[in-house]
C-alpha positions in Angstrom: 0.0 0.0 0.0 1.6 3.5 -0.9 0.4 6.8 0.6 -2.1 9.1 -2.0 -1.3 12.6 -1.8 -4.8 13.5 -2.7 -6.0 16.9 -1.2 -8.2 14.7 0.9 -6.0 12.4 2.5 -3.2 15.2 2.7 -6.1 17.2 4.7 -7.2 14.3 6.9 -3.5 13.8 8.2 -3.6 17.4 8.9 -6.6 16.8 10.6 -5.0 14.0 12.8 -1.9 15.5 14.0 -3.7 18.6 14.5 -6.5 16.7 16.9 -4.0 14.7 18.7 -1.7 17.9 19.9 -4.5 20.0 20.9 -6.9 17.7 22.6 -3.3 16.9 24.3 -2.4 19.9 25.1 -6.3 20.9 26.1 -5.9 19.1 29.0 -2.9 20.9 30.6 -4.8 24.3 29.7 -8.0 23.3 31.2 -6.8 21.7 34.6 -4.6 24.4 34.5 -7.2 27.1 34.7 -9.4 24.9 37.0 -6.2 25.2 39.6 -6.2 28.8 39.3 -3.2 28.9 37.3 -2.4 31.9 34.8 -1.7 30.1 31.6 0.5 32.7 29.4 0.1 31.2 26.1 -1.4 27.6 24.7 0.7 27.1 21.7 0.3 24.4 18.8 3.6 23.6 17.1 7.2 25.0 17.9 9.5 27.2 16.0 8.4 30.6 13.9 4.9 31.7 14.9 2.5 31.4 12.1 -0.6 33.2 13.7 -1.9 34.4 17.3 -4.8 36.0 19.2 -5.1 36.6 22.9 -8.1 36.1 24.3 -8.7 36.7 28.2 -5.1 36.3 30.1 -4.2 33.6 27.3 -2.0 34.0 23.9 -3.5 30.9 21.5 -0.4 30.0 19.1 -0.4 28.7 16.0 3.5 27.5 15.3 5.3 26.8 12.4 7.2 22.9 13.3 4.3 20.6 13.9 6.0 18.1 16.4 3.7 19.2 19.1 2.8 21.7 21.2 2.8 23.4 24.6 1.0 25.2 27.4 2.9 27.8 28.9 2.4 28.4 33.2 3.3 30.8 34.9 5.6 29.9 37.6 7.5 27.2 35.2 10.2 28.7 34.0 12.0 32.1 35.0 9.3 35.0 34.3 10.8 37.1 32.2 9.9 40.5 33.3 12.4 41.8 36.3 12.1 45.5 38.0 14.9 46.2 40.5 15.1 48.5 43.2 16.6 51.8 41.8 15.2 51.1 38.3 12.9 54.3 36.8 9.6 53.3 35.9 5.7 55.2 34.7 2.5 53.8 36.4 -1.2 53.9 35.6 -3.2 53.3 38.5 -6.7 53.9 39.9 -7.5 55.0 43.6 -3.9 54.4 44.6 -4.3 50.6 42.4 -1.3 50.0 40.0 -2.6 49.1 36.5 -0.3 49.5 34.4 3.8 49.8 34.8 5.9 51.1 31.7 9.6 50.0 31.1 11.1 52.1 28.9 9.8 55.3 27.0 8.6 56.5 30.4 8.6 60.1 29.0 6.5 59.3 26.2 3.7 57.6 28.9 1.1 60.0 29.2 -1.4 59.8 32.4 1.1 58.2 34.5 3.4 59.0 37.2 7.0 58.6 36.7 9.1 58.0 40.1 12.3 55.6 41.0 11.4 52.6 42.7 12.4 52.2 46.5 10.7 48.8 46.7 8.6 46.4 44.7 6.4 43.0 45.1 4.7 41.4 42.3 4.6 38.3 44.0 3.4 37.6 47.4 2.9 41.7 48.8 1.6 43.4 45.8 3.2 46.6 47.0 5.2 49.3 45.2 6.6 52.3 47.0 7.9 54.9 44.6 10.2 58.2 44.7 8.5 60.5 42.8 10.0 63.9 43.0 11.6 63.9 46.3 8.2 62.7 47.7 7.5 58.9 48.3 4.4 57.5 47.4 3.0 53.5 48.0 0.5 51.5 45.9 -1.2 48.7 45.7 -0.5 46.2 42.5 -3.7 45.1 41.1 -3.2 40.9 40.3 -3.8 41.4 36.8 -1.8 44.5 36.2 0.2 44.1 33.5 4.0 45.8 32.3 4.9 46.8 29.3 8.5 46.4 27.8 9.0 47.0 23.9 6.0 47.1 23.0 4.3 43.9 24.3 2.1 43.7 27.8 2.8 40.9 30.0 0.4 40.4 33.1 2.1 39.8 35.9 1.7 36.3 37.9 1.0 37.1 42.0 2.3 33.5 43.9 -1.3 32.3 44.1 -1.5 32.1 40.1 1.8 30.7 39.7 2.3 26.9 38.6 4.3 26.5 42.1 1.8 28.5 43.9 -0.5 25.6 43.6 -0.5 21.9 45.9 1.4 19.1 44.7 -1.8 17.5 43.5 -3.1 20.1 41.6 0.0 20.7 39.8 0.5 16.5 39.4 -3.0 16.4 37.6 -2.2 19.6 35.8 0.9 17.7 34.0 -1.0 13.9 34.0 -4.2 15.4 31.9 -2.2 15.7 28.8 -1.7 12.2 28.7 -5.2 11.3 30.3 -7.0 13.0 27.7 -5.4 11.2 24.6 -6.3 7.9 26.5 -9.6 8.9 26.3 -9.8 10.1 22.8 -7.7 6.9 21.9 -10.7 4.6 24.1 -13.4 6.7 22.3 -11.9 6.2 18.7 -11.2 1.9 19.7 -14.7 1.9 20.2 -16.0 3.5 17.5 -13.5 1.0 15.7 -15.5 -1.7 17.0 -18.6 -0.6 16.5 -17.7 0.3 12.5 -15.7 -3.0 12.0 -18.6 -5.0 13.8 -18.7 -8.5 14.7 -17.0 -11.0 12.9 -19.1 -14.1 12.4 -17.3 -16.1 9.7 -14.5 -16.1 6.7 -15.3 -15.4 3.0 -13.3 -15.8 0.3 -13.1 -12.3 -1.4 -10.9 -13.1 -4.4 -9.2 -16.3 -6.3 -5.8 -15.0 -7.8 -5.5 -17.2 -11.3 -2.9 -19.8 -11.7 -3.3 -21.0 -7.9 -4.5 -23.8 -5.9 -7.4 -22.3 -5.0 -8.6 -21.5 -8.5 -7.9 -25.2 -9.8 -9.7 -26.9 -7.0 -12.7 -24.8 -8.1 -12.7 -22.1 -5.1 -14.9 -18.9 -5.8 -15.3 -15.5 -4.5 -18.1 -15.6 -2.0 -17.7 -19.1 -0.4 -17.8 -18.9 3.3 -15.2 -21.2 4.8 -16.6 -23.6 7.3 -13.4 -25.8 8.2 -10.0 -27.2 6.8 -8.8 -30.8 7.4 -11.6 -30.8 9.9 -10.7 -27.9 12.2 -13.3 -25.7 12.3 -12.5 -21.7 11.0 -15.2 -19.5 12.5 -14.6 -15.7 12.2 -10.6 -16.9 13.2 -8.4 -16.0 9.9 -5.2 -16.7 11.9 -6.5 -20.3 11.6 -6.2 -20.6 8.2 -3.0 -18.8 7.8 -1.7 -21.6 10.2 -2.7 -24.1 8.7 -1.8 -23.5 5.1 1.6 -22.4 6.4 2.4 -25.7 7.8 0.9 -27.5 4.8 3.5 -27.1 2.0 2.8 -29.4 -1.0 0.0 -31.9 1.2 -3.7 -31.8 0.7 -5.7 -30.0 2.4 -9.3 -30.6 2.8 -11.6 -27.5 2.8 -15.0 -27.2 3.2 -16.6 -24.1 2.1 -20.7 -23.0 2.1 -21.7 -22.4 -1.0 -25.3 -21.0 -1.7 -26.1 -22.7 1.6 -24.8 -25.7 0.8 -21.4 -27.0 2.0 -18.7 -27.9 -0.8 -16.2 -29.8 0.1 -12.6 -29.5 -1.6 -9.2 -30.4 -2.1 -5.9 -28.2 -2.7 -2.4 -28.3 -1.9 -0.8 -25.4 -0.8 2.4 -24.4 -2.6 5.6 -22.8 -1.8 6.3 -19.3 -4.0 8.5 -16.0 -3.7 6.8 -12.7 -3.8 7.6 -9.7 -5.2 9.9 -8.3 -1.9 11.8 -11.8 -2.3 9.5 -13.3 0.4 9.2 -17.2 1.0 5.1 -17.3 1.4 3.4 -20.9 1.4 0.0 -20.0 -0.1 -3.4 -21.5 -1.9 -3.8 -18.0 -3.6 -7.4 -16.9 -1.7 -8.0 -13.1 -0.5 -10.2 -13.7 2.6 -12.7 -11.0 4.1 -14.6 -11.5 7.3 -18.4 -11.4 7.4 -19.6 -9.5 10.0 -22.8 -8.4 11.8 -23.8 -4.6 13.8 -22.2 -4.9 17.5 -24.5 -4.5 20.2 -23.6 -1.6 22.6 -21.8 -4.3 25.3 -20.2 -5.5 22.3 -18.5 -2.6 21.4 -17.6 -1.4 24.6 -15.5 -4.8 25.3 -14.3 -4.9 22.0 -13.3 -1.8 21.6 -11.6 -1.8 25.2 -10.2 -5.0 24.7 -8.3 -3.7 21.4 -7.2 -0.9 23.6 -5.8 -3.1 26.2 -3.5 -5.3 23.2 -2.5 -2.3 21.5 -1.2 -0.9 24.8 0.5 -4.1 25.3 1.8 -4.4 21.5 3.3 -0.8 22.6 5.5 -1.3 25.8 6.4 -4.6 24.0 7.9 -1.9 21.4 9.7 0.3 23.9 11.2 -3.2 25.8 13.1 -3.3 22.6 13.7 0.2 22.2 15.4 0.3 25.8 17.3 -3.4 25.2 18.8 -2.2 21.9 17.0 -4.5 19.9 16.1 -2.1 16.9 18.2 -0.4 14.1 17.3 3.4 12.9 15.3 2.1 10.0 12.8 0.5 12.8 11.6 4.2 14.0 9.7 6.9 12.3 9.3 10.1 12.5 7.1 12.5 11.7 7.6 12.0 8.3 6.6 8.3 8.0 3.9 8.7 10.3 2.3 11.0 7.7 3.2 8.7 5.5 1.2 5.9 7.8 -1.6 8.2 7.6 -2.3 9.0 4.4 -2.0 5.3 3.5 -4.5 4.0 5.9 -6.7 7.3 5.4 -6.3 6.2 1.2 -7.8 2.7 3.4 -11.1 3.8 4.5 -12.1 5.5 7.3 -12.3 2.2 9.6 -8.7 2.1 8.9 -8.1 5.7 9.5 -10.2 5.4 12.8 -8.0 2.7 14.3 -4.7 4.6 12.9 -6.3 7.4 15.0 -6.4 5.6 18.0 -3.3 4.1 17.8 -1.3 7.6 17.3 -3.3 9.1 20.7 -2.7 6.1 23.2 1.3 6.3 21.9 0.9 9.5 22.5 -0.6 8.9 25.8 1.8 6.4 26.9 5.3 8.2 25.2 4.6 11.2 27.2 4.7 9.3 30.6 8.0 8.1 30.4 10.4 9.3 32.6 12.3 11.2 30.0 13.4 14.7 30.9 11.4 17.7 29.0 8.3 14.6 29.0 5.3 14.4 31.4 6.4 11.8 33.1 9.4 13.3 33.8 7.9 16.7 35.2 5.5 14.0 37.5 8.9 12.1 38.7 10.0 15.7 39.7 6.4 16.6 41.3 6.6 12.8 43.1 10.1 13.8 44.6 9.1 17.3 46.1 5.7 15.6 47.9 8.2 13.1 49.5 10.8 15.8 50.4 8.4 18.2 51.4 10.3 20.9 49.4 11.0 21.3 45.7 14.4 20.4 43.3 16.0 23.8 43.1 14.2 25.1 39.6 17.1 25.9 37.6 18.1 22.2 38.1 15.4 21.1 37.1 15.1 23.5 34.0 19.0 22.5 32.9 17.5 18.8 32.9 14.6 19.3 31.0 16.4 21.4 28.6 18.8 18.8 28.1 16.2 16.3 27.8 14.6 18.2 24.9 17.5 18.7 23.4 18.1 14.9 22.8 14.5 14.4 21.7 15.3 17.4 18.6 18.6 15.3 18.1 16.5 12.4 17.9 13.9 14.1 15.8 16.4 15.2 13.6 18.4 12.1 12.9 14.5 10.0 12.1 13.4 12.3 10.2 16.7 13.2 8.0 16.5 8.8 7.5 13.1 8.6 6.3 13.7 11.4 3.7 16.6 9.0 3.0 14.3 6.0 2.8 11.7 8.1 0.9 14.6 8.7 -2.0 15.5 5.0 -1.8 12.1 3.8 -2.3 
């Protein structure tokens, strides 16, 4: 199967990556904002901005590298706004209530009093005592205030709106709904897999390839396989498969319904080469299962069941990851992935739909390991401070996530420079 670039399947990839990171990211913001925390901007994407709006105390980013995203906290990293003691500043204020504090241009600030500052607290006091003229003066900070430095307004972030204003546990789910809430998007898509694929209730044959067993033992399109050498098939394909396989060149009895009538058959599976230089034993049958509508308990287990073996099929993928059992060629990037995408898109939408699901619970999952600049890191870090009883000194904690980003863009960089490779190669 190759990948389409049709402007529909190029769209729904979009649509994908696009669903994946925000819904992601979604949950940070909104558990966030339940804990009372000033979230500075909600970005989708790193690098170059592309396009923004503000809207309330948020800035909603739009950014040029889609590899992700990220919700900006207050409190997280270093704010970047700093006003020392000695430093010449213009407020707005009302009844003695500090609005508004300029930077720079402070003679160009009309409607605002200009003074050195003796002392300031944006944090905990909300207090500013000024030297305007000789005279002293004192204000209050409003929480919301805001400065403005070159041009752009930053609101400034009292302790109580600050990420490490805020309990353990708030800030622990905070970090966890990311993860949480591409679980369950990737539960909601398995089931909606299940209910769209249905129940399988038996085997057809959906086409004969000419010049093969199949065809010469009189096999059509349509026949419903009942059993082979008397093991019975049901809706279980990896039956036959097993069977054929360990049949090279000896008989094999099939039995196949036919109009409502069982025909029984005889073929002998051969042993042939295809076109990738593959050993395959085969009869030469395309099979498709027959299914019927799930009922809602039906597609609830089902689908949760699929969720629980893909989950496993994934860790299974990282054990090897972390013993060394893989080569470069054996991960993707965000290349391939779109790749994956627009193939299984070009598939149908059931295909598409499990695809889907698949992408959020890796999501899900990746995220949680304890990898600097990941979730799960941030909760190790979170975990350790609620056992101390005090937090990791921030800047360490900022030099290890930065480093742990760091190798994830090196990472990045080195999958996605091989699948261009791969792409070239064919």
């Amino acid at each position: 199967m190759t990948a389409q670039l049709t402007p529909q399947n190029i769209a729904l990839t979009v649509l994908l990556f696009f669903v994946l990171v925000t819904i992601h990211e979604w949950g940070h913001y909104y558990f966030a904002k339940r804990a009372g925390i000033l979230v500075r901007e909600f970005a989708i994407g790193f690098g170059p901005k592309v396009f923004a709006f503000r809207r309330g105390e948020t800035k909603y980013t739009l950014r040029l590298l889609p590899f992700g995203g990220y919700v900006r906290m207050a409190g997280e990293d270093p704010e970047t706004v700093h006003i020392q003691t000695g430093q010449t500043i213009a407020v707005e204020s009302k009844d003695d209530v500090v609005t508004k504090i300029y930077l720079d241009r402070i003679d160009e600030r009309m409607n605002a009093v200009r003074g050195e500052v003796k002392s300031i607290d944006m944090e905990r006091l909300l207090r500013l005592r000024l030297d305007v003229d000789g005279d002293e003066e004192s204000y209050k900070i409003h929480p919301k205030a805001v400065t403005v430095a070159r041009g752009q307004e930053t609101q400034i972030a009292p302790w109580d709106r600050q990420f490490g204003g805020k309990p353990v546990s708030k800030r622990a789910l905070a970090i966890f709904a990311g993860p949480m809430m591409n679980v369950i998007l990737a539960a909601a898509l398995f089931v909606a897999f299940a209910f769209m694929n249905g129940i399988p209730t038996g085997v057809a044959v959906n086409k004969v390839n000419p010049g093969e067993p199949a065809e010469a033992a009189g096999i059509r399109a349509g026949d419903v396989i009942q059993s082979i050498d008397g093991v019975a098939i049901g809706a279980d394909t990896s039956k036959i498969r097993q069977l054929v396989t360990a049949s090279a060149d000896r008989p094999l009895e099939w039995v196949v319904l036919r109009g409502g009538k069982p025909v029984a058959v005889q073929m002998t599976p051969i042993e042939a080469v295809d076109e990738a230089g593959n050993t395959q034993i085969r009869v030469g049958v395309e099979m498709t299962p027959i299914t019927r509508p799930a009922t809602l308990q039906e597609g609830l287990t089902n689908g949760l069941t699929t969720m629980w073996s893909a989950t496993k099929t994934i860790f299974e993928g990282f054990k090897m990851l972390i013993l060394g059992q893989f080569t470069l060629d054996d991960l993707g990037g965000p290349i391939r992935m779109a790749e994956m995408t627009m193939q299984l898109a070009n598939a149908g939408m059931l295909y598409y739909t499990w695809w889907a699901a698949m992408l959020s619970l890796y999501l899900a999952i990746f995220n949680l390991l304890p990898v600097p600049a990941l979730d799960g890191s941030r909760l190790i870090f979170l975990g350790l401070e609620a056992i101390r009883g005090r937090p990791v000194d921030p800047n360490r904690e900022s030099l290890v996530h930065f480093i742990g980003f760091a190798m994830l863009m090196l990472l990045m960089v080195a999958v996605t420079y091989n699948d261009i490779l791969r792409l070239f190669r064919g």
